[in-house]
Each structure stands twice: as structure tokens, then as C-alpha cells.
C-alpha positions as CSV (number, residue, x, y, z in Angstrom):
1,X,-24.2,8.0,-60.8
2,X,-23.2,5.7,-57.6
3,X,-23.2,6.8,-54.6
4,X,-19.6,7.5,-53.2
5,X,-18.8,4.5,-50.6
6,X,-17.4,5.9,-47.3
7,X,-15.0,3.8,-45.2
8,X,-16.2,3.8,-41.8
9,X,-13.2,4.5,-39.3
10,X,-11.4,1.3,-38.0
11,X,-11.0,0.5,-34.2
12,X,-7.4,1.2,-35.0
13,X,-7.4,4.4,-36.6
14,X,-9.6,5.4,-33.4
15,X,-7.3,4.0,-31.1
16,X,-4.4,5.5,-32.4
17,X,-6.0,8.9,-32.8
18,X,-7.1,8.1,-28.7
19,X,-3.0,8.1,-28.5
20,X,-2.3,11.2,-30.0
21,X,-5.1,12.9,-27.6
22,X,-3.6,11.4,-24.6
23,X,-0.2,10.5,-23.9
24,X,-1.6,7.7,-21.4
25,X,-3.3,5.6,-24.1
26,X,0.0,5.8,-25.9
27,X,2.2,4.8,-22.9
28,X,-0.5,1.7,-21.7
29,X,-0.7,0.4,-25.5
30,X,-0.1,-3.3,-25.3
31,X,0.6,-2.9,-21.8
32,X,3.9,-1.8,-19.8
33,X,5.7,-5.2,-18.8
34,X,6.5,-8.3,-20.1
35,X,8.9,-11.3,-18.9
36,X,11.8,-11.7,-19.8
37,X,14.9,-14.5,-19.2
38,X,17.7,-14.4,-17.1
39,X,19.7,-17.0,-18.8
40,X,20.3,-17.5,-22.7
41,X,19.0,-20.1,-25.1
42,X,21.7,-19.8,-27.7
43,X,22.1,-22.8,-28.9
44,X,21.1,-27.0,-28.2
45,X,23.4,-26.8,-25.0
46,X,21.6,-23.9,-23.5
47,X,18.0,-25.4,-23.9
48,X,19.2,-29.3,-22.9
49,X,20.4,-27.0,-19.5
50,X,17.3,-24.4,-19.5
51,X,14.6,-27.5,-20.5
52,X,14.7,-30.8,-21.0
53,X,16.8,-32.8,-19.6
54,X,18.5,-30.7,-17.2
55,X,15.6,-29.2,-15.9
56,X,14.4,-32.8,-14.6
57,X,17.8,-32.9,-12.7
58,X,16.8,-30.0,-10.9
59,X,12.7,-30.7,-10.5
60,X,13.6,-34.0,-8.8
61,X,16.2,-32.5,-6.4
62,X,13.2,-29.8,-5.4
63,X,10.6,-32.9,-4.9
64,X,13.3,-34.7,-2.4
65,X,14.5,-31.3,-1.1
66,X,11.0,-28.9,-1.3
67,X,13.1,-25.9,0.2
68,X,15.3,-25.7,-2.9
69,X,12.5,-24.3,-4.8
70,X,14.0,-20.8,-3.0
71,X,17.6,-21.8,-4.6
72,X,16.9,-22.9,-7.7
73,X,13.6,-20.6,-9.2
74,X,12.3,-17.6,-8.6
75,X,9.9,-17.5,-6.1
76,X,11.7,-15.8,-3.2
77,X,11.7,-13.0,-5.9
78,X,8.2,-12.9,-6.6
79,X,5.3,-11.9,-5.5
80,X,1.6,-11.7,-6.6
81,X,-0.5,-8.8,-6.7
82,X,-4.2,-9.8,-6.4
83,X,-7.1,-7.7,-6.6
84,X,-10.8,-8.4,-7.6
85,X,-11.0,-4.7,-8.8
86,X,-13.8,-3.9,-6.4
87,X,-11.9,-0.6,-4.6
88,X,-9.9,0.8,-7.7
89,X,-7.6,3.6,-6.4
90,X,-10.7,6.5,-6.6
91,X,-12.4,4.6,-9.0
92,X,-14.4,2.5,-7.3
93,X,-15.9,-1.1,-8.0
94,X,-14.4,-1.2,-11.8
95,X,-13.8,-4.9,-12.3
96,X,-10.9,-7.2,-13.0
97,X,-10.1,-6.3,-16.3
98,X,-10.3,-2.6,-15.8
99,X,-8.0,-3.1,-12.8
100,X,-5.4,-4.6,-15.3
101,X,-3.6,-1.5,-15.8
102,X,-3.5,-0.6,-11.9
103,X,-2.2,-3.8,-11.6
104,X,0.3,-3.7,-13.7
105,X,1.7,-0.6,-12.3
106,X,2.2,-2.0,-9.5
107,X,4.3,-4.4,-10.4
108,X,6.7,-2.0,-12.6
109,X,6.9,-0.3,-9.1
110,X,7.7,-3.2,-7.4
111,X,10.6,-3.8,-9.9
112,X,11.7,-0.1,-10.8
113,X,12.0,0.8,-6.3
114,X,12.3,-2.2,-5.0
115,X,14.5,-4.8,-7.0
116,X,11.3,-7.2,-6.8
117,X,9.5,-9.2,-9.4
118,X,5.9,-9.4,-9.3
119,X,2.7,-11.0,-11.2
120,X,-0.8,-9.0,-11.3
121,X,-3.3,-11.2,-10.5
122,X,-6.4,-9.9,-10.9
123,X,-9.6,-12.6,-10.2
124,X,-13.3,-12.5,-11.3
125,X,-14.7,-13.4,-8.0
126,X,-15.9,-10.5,-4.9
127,X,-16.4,-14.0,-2.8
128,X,-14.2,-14.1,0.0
129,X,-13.6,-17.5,0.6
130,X,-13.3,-17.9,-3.7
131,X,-10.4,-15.2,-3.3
132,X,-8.9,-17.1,-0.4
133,X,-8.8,-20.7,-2.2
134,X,-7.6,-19.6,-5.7
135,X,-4.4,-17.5,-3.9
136,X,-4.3,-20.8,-1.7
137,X,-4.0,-22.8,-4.6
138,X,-1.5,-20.2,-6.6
139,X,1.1,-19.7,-3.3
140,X,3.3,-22.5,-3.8
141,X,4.9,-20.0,-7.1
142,X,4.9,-17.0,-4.9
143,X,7.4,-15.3,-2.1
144,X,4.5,-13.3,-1.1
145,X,1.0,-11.7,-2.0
146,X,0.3,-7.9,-2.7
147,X,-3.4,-7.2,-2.0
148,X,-4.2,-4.5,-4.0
149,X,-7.4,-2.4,-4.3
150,X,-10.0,-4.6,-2.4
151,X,-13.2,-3.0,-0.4
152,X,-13.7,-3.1,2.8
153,X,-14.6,-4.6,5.1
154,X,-14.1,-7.9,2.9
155,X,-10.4,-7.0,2.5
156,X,-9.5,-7.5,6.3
157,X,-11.1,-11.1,5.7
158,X,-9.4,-12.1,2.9
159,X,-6.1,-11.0,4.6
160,X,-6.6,-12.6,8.1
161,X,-7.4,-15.9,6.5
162,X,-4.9,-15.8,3.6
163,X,-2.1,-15.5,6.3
164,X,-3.6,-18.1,8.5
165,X,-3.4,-20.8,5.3
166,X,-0.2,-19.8,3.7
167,X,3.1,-19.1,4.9
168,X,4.8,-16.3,2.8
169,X,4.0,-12.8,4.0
170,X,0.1,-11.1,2.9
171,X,0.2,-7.4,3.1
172,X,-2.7,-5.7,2.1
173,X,-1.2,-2.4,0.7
174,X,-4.0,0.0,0.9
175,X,-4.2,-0.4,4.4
176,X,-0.5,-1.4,5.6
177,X,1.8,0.4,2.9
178,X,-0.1,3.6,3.6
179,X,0.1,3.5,7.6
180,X,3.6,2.8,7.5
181,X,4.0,6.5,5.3
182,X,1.8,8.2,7.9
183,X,4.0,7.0,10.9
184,X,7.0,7.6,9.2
185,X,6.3,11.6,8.2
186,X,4.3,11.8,11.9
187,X,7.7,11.1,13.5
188,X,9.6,13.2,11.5
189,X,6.9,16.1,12.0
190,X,7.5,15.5,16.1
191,X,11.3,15.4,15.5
192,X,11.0,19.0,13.9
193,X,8.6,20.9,16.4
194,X,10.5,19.2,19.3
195,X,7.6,17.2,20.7
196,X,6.8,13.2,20.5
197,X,3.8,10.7,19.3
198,X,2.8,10.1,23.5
199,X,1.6,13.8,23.1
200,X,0.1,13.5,20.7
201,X,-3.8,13.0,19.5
202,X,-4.8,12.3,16.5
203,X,-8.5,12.2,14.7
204,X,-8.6,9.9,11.4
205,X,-11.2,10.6,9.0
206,X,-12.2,7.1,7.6
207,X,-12.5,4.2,9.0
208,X,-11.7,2.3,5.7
209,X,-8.8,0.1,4.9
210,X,-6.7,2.4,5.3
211,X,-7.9,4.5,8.5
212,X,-8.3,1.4,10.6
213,X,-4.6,0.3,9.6
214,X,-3.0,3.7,10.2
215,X,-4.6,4.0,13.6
216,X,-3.7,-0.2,14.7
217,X,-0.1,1.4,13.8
218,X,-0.2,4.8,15.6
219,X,-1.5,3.0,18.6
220,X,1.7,0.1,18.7
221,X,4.0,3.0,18.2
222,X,2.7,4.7,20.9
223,X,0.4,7.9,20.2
224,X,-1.4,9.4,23.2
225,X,-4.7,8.8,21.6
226,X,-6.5,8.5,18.5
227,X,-10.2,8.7,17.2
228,X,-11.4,7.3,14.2
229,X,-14.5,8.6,12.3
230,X,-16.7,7.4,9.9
231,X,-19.3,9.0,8.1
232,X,-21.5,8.8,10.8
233,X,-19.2,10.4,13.3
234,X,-17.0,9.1,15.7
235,X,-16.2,5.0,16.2
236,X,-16.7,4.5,19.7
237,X,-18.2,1.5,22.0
238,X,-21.9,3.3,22.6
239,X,-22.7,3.0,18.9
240,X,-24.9,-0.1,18.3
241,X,-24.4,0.1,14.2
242,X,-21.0,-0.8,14.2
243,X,-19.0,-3.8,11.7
244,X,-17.3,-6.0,13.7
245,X,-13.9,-4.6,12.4
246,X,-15.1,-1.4,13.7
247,X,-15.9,-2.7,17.3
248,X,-12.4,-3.8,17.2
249,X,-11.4,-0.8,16.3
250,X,-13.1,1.3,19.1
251,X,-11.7,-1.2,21.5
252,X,-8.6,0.4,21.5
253,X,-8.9,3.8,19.7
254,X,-10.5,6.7,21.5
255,X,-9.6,7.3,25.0
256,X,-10.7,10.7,25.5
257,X,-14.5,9.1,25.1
258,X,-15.5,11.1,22.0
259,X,-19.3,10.8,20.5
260,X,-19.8,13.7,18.2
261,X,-18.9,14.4,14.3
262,X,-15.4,14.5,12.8
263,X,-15.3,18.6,13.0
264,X,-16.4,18.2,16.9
265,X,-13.8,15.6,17.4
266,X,-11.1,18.1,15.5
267,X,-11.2,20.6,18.4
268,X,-8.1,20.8,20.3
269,X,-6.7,17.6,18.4
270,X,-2.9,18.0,17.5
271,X,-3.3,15.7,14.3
272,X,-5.7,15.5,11.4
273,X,-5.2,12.7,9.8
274,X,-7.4,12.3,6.4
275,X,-8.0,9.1,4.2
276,X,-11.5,9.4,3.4
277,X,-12.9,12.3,0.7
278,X,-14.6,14.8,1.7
279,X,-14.1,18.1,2.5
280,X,-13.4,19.4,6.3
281,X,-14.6,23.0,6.8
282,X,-12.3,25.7,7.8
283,X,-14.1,26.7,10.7
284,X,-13.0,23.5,11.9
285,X,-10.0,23.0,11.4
286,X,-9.6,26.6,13.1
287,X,-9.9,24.7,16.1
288,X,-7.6,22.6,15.9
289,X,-4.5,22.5,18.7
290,X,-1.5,25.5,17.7
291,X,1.2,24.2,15.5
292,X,-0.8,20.9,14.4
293,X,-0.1,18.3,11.7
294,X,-2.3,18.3,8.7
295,X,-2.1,15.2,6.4
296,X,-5.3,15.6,4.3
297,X,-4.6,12.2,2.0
298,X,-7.7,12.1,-0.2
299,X,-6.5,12.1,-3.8
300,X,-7.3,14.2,-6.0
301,X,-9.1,16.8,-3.5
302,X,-7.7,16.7,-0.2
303,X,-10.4,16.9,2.5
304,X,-8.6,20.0,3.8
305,X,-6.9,22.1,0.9
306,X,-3.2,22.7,1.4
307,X,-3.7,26.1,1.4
308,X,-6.0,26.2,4.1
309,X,-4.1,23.5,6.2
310,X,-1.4,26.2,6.0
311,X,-3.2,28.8,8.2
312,X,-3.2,27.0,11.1
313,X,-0.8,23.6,10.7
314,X,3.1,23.7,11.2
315,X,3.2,20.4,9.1
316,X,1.4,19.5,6.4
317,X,1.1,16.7,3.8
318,X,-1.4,15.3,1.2
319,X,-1.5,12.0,-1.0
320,X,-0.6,14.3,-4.5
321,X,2.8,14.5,-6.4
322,X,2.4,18.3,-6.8
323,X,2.8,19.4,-3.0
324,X,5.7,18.5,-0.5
325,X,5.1,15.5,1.5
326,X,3.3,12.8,-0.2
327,X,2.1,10.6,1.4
328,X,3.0,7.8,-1.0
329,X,3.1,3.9,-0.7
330,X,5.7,3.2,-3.1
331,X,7.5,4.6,-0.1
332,X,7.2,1.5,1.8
333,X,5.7,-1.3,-0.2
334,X,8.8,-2.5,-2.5
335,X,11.2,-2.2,0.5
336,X,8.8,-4.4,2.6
337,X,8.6,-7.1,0.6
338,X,12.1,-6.8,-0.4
339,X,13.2,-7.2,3.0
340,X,10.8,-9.9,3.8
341,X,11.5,-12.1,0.8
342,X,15.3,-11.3,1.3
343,X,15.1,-13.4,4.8
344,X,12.3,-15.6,3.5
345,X,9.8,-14.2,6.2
346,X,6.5,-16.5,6.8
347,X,4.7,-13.2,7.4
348,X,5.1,-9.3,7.9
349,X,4.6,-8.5,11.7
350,X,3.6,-5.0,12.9
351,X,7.2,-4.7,14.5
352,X,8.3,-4.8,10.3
353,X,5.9,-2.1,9.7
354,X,7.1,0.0,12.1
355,X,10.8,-0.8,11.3
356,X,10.0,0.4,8.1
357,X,8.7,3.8,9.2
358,X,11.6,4.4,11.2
359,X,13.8,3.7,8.4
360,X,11.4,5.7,6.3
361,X,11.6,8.3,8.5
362,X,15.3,8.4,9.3
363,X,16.1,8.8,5.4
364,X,15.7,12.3,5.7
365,X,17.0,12.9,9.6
366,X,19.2,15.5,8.3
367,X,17.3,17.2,6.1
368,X,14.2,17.6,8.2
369,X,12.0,20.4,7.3
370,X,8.2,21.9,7.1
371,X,8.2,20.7,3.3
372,X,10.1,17.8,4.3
373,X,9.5,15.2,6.7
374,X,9.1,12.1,4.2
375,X,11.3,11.4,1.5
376,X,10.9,11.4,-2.1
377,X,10.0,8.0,-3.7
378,X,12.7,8.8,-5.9
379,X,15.4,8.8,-3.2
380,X,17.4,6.0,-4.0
381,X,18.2,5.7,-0.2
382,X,14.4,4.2,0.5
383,X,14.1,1.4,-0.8
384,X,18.1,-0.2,0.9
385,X,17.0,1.7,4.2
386,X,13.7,-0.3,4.5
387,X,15.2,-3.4,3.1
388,X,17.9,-3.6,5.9
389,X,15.4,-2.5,8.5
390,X,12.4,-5.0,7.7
391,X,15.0,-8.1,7.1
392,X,16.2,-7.0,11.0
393,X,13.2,-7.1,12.4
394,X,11.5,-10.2,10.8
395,X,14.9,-11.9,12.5
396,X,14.6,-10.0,15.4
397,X,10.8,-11.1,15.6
398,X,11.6,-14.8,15.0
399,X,9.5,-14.8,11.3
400,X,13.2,-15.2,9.0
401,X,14.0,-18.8,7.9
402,X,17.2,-17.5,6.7
């Protein structure tokens, strides 16, 4: 008697059973966007005026005239969101095709909060100057470029020298989007207890991307002081192991002199400020100055728990969806570049930033509260508020050509 044949399960029938287990395979198949047209191609009229030969009309007036390119396609709309998948939100050195779906996420949030097309780019290259040339060589179809999900300390490279070779606005979002949050729900959390950011100091855990950012922006708004740590303790001048990013950064963080550990550091401090991992203990944070401001960040453990951070903080935040407070970039990102590309800014200036966390912040100036001193991301009032505020200031700052 034969054997009975057995059909080995296809890819597909695994794949869809993958859906049924998990509704995020089902909600990523075949992606989440596509492109779509703004104008029909009904008939022969519609595509001799959509391609050839109206479309030449238009090409040559852009050749004689290259500022019309703003007028007459979409690249003041656009913008590019490049990553070489090397810092994966907490997943690490991934690669470019496993960043796709980051990526494209991105971009649906640029659209869905912001108003604001955008392309993920995602490059097999970790070279800096091979990141730097191929977004060089891309810019010309872009209002602006999105760094997304980079390491550091390569990503402060690849920004500085992107900006200095292209004129649309580079914004690194893990470091920029995030410090504009933090100083928009720090000035909300003075506002409440009746005190203000010259009072004020801080200790940031993680001198990453994002620490260094958040304390550059904490420093032009004007904190009393702020130390940064790293996993060696804190970033000061005597340390002779320092990047030079981080010799930067000790150049005009630090004040008070501090040498020891991040838990030393914490005594007496009015702000933790957390963007690393980890986990602080309570004993520490114990010490920390009455009626502080706790915004543990690290996602999906805070370093301090919430309900720890509640003992002995009068505000607190975290970087999760399932606590008051998040500390969220889609806060500030779309509204950015919305406001940016709106005035067709050659770059974003820290005055935008912190335009944008006063607008942040101001959202929910009514409504000010120990569980609220940021807005929601789905407040429709963020995304106009930071608009209007960055397009003011990029005028204001002399970076609008319109």
C-alpha cells in the first residue's frame, strides 16, 4: 500500500496563521502606505496635462526658474525619513530591512498629525560619509530629512554635515523631537508647583542621542544646571575617557562640579530626567529634592517605576501610552516640519525647538495638572499650535524664504 503523501505547510498558510496569532502581522501585511494621486487621469486630456506634453511645459519653466520646483511638485510637502537601522527604537542594531516597518510608521505619523508627506528611506550603509553623500545626492526631491533610529555617536555626524551640505532643514528625531517633549512638560510641571526652570537642577541619565539633546535644550531655555551621566558616572571635564561629543557636552553642563555615579548625582537634584534603561534604586531616588519631577523615559521599563516615582515626585512622566504624561515625539516632530516646510526653512534652529515646546506646552495651560502637563498626541490642537509657532520663529530667526 503507498505511503500517504503529506503536504508540507506553505509560507502562506504560516503567515496567515502568524495573523490570526497576532493582530500586528495582520495590520503590517503588505505594509501600511502607499502613494497615491492628487489629480485624475480620466481620460487622454488628463494624461497629455499630468505627462507628456504638458509636463515638459512645466519641467522647462522649473530649469529656467529652479525655485518653482516648491510651486509646482511636491517637495515643500515632503520629507525623507532616513535611517541605516543601526539604533531601532529598543531593538538595537537590526538592519535596513527590519527597520522598514519603523520607518514606515513614521511616515503614517507624519501624515495622520502633521498634514505632511514623507518617504522611508532606509540605506545599507553604517558609513558616515556613505549616509551623508546618498541624502546629498537624494535632497533636491525633498523639503526636509527625518533621521530616524541612528547610534550614536555617528548620528551627531551625520546631522552636523548633512545640514552643512544641504539646505532644507535635518532634524534628527531621537535626539531633537524628544528634547522638545521634555522641555515642553518641564515647563508645565514649574507652571503647576509655582516655581521656574532657573531653579531648577536636573540629572539626565544617558548621555545618548537623546540625553545630550535634551540637556543642549534645557541649557538655551535656561535651567539652573544640569548633569548628564553615562554609564560610567557623571560627564564632567576631569574624565580623560570622554567622546568628543561628550567633552562638548561637559563644557557646558554641570556647574555644581559633580564626579560621582548617577544615584550620587540624584541627591538633592529637583529633576530626574531618564533616557537610558536601567533601573535607578529607591534608595536613591529617596534623596532626591521635596516635590521633584520624575520623567523616567526608558520604554518598556522605566528606570524608575511610576509607582515608586510617586512616593517622593509631585510630577511624573514616562515614554509609555498606559500612564499620564508621555513623553511622546509625535508630539513635536509633524508640527516641526510642518512649520518649517510651510515657510520653506533652510534649517531648524534651537529657537524653533523651543518655540515648539512653548506651544507644546501652552496647549494644555488651562488644564494643567499632576497627570497632565503634556498633551495627548491625539489633541488635535498640537500639531496647528506647533505649526504657527515654528513658522514664527524660523521668520523671526531669519531661516524662512517665504
Amino acid at each position: 500500500m503507498a505511503a500517504e503523501i503529506v503536504n508540507p505547510r506553505s509560507d502562506s498558510d504560516m503567515q496567515e496563521e502568524q495573523d490570526l496569532i497576532d493582530p500586528a502581522f495582520a495590520l503590517h501585511r503588505g505594509g501600511k502606505m502607499e502613494i497615491t494621486a492628487t489629480v485624475p487621469v480620466r481620460d487622454r486630456d488628463d494624461l497629455s496635462l499630468a505627462y507628456t506634453p504638458g509636463v515638459a511645459k512645466v519641467c522647462t519653466a522649473i530649469a529656467e526658474q529652479p525655485e518653482l520646483v516648491h510651486e509646482y511638485t511636491w517637495r515643500s510637502q515632503v520629507v525623507a525619513v532616513v535611517t541605516d537601522g543601526t539604533a531601532v527604537l529598543g531593538l538595537g542594531d537590526i538592519g535596513p530591512e527590519a527597520s522598514l516597518p519603523v520607518m514606515e510608521g513614521k511616515a503614517i505619523l507624519f501624515k495622520q498629525f502633521g498634514g505632511v508627506d514623507a518617504v522611508p528611506i532606509a540605506l545599507a550603509t553604517t558609513d558616515v560619509d556613505e549616509i551623508v553623500e546618498t541624502v546629498v545626492r537624494l535632497a533636491p526631491s525633498f523639503g526636509g530629512v527625518n533621521l530616524e533610529d541612528i547610534s550614536a555617536p555617528r548620528c551627531f555626524e551625520i546631522e552636523r554635515k548633512l545640514q552643512e551640505r544641504v539646505d532644507i532643514p535635518v532634524f534628527h528625531d531621537d535626539q531633537h523631537g524628544t528634547a522638545v517633549v521634555t522641555l515642553a512638560a518641564l515647563r508645565n510641571a514649574t507652571r503647576l508647583t509655582g516655581r521656574s526652570l532657573g531653579e531648577l537642577r536636573a540629572v539626565i541619565s544617558g548621555a545618548g542621542a537623546a540625553g545630550v539633546a535634551i540637556a543642549r535644550i534645557l541649557v538655551e531655555a535656561g535651567i539652573g544646571d544640569v548633569a548628564v551621566t553615562d554609564r560610567k558616572g557623571v560627564v564632567h571635564a576631569g574624565r580623560t575617557d570622554l567622546t568628543d561629543v561628550k567633552r562638548q557636552l561637559a563644557s557646558f553642563t554641570n556647574n555644581a562640579g559633580l564626579t560621582g555615579t548617577l544615584e550620587e548625582a540624584l541627591d538633592g537634584a529637583d529633576v530626574f530626567i531618564g533616557v537610558s534603561g536601567g533601573t535607578v534604586r529607591e534608595e536613591a531616588v529617596a534623596t532626591m529634592a521635596k516635590g521633584a519631577f520624575i520623567f523616567a523615559m526608558a520604554n518598556p521599563n522605566p528606570e524608575i517605576h511610576p509607582e515608586v516615582a510617586h512616593k517622593y515626585a509631585a510630577v511624573v512622566a514616562t515614554g509609555r501610552s498606559d500612564y499620564p504624561n508621555q513623553i511622546n515625539n509625535v508630539l513635536a516632530f509633524p508640527g516641526i516640519f510642518a512649520g518649517a516646510l510651510q515657510v520653506r526653512a533652510s534649517r531648524i534652529t534651537e529657537g524653533m525647538k523651543i518655540a515648539a515646546a512653548e506651544a507644546l506646552a501652552a496647549v494644555v495651560d488651562g488644564e494643567l495638572a499632576a497627570d497632565c502637563v503634556i498633551p495627548s498626541p491625539f489633541d488635535e490642537r498640537v500639531a496647528p499650535a506647533v505649526t504657527k509657532a515654528v513658522a514664527a520663529a524660523a521668520r523671526a530667526e531669519g531661516v524662512a524664504r517665504r
